[in-house]
C-alpha positions in Angstrom: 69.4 -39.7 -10.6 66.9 -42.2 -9.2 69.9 -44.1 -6.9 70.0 -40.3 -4.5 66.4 -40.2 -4.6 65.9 -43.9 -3.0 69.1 -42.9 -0.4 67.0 -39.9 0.6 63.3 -41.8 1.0 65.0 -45.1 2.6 66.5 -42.6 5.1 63.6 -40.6 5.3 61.7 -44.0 6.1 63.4 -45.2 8.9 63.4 -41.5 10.5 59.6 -42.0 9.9 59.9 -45.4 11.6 61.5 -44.3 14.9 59.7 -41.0 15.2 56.6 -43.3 15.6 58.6 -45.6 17.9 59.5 -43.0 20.4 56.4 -41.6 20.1 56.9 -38.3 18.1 53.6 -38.3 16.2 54.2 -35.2 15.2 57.3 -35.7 13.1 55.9 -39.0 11.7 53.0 -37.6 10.5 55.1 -35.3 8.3 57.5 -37.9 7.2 55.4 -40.3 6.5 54.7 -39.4 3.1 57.8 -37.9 2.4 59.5 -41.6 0.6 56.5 -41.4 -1.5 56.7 -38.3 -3.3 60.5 -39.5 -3.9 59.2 -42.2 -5.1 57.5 -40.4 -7.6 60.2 -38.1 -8.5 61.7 -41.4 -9.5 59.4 -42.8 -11.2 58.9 -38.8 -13.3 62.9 -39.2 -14.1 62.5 -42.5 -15.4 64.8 -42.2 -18.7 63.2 -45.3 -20.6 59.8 -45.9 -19.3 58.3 -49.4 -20.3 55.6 -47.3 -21.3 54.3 -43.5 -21.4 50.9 -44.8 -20.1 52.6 -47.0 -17.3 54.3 -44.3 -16.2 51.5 -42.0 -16.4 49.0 -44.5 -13.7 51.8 -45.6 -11.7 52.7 -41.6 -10.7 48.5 -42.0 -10.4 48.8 -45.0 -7.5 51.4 -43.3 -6.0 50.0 -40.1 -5.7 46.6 -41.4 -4.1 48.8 -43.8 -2.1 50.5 -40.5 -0.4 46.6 -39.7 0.3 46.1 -42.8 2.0 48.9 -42.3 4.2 48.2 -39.0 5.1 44.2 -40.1 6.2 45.6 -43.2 8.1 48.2 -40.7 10.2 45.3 -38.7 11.1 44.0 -41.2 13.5 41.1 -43.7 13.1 38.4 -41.5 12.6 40.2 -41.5 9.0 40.4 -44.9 8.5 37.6 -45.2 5.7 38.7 -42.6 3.6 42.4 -43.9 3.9 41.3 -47.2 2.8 39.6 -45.6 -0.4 42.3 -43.9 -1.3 44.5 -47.1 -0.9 41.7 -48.7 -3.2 42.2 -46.4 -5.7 46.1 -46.8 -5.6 45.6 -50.5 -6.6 43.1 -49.7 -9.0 45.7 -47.8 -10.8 48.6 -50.4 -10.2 46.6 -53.1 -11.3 45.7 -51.3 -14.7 49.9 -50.5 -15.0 50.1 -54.3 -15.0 47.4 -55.2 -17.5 48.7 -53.1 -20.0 51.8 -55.2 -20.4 50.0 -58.3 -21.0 46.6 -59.9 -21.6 44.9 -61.5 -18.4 43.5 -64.6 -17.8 45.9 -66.9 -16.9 48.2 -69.6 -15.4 44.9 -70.8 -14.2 46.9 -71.7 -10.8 47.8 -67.7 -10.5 44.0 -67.6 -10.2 43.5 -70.5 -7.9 46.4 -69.2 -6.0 44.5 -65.4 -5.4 41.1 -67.1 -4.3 42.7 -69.0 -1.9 44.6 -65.9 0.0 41.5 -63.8 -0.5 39.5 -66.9 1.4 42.0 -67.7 3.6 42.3 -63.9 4.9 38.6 -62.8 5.0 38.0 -66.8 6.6 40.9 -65.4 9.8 39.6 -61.9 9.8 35.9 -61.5 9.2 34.7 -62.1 12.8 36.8 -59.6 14.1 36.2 -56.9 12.0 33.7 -54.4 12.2 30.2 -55.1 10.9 30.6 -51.7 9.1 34.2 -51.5 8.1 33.3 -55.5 6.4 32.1 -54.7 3.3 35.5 -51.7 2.7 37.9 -54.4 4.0 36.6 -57.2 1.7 36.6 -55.0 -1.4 39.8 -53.4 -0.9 41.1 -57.5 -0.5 39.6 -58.4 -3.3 41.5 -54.9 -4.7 45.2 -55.9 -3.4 44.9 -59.5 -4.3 43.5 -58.3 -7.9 46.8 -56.5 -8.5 49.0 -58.9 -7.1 47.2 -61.3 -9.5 48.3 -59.0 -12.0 51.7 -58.3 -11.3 52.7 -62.1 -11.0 50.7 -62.4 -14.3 53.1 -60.2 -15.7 56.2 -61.8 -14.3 55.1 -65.4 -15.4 54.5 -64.6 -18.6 58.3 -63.5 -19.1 57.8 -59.6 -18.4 61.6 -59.5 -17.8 62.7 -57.0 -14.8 60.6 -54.9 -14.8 57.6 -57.4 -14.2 59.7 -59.2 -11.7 60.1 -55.7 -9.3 56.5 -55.3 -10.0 55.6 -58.8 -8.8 57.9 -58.4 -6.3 56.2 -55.6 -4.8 53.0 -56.6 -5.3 53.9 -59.4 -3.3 55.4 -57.0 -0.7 51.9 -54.7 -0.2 50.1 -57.7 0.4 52.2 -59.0 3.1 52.1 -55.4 4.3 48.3 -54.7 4.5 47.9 -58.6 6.1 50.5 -57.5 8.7 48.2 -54.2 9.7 44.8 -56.2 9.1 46.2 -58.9 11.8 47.0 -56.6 14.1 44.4 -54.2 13.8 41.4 -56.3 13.5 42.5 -59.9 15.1 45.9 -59.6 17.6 48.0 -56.5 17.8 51.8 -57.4 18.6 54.6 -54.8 19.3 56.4 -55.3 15.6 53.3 -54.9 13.4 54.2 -50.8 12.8 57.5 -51.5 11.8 56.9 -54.7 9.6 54.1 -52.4 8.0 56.4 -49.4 7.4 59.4 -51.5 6.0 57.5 -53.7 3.5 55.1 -50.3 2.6 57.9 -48.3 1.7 59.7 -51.7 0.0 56.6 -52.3 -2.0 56.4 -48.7 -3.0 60.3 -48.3 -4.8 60.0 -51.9 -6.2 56.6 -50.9 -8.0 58.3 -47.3 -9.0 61.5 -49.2 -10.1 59.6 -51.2 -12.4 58.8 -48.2 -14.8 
């Protein structure tokens, strides 16, 4: 059941990818979310769930990550409230992860997190916003906090499905740095599709993992 669903929201992503490269806002805004709700359809078919709780908050992150997309297609005025609803998303992702085992270590998992969330603020902070600062560091800390999490998992010999939950853990970070760099320090031509393709990526690895 789940291997038609992904066909469907992998096409449906890159027909969400070139409608916003040829400049059909219209049509991306409506397919935009479409790989999502997919993604949740796979996640609700999901014949031996690692855990009825799991299941339950990751259909919860990708539900208020459908949100989130739907704000940040409305333009920038929606940026804030898209963000929140992104922050909630990991909120719910991250407790998926730390019910399959107890945090608090490899102390260099830890070590590792600080040092991205340093690094990133240290490239970004002058260029962002004095009020969008406080959102953008919180929902960092947020991202990082489940990545943290979901490599937590993995280490500790979660199996496969804490290795596709590491894995795209790993893959929304690299997403949200790509659109953080080129919305708030140096736009480049690539940054929409890089952001799309390791979005949706991050998204089926994180619903394959029930």
């Amino acid at each position: 059941m789940w291997i038609p669903l992904l066909l469907a929201a992998a096409v449906l992503g890159v027909a969400h990818i070139a409608a916003r490269r040829a400049g059909w806002l219209r049509a991306a805004f409506w397919l935009k979310p479409l790989p999502i709700a997919l993604f949740v359809l796979v996640v609700a078919f999901a014949a031996q769930p690692v855990s009825p709780l799991y299941r339950s908050l990751i259909v919860a992150g990708l539900l208020f990550s459908m949100t989130g997309d739907i704000f940040l297609a409305l333009g920038d005025d929606r940026f804030v409230p898209g963000l929140v609803a992104f922050l909630f998303a990991h909120i719910f992702y991250a407790n998926a992860f730390a019910t399959q085992w107890a945090p608090g270590g490899p102390w260099w998992l830890i070590a590792a997190a600080v040092a991205i969330y340093a690094l990133m603020l240290s490239l970004l902070w002058a260029y962002v916003p004095g009020a969008l600062r406080a959102p953008v560091a919180v929902y960092m800390a947020a991202i990082l906090i489940m990545a943290w999490l979901a490599m937590g998992w993995w280490v500790g010999g979660g199996g496969r499905s804490a290795a596709l939950a590491a894995l795209g853990a790993i893959s929304f970070v690299l997403s949200d740095a790509t659109l953080a760099w080129d919305r708030f320090r140096r736009p480049f031509a690539l940054a929409p599709v890089v952001v799309m393709v390791t979005y949706y990526v991050a998204q089926a690895l994180i619903a394959l993992s029930v």
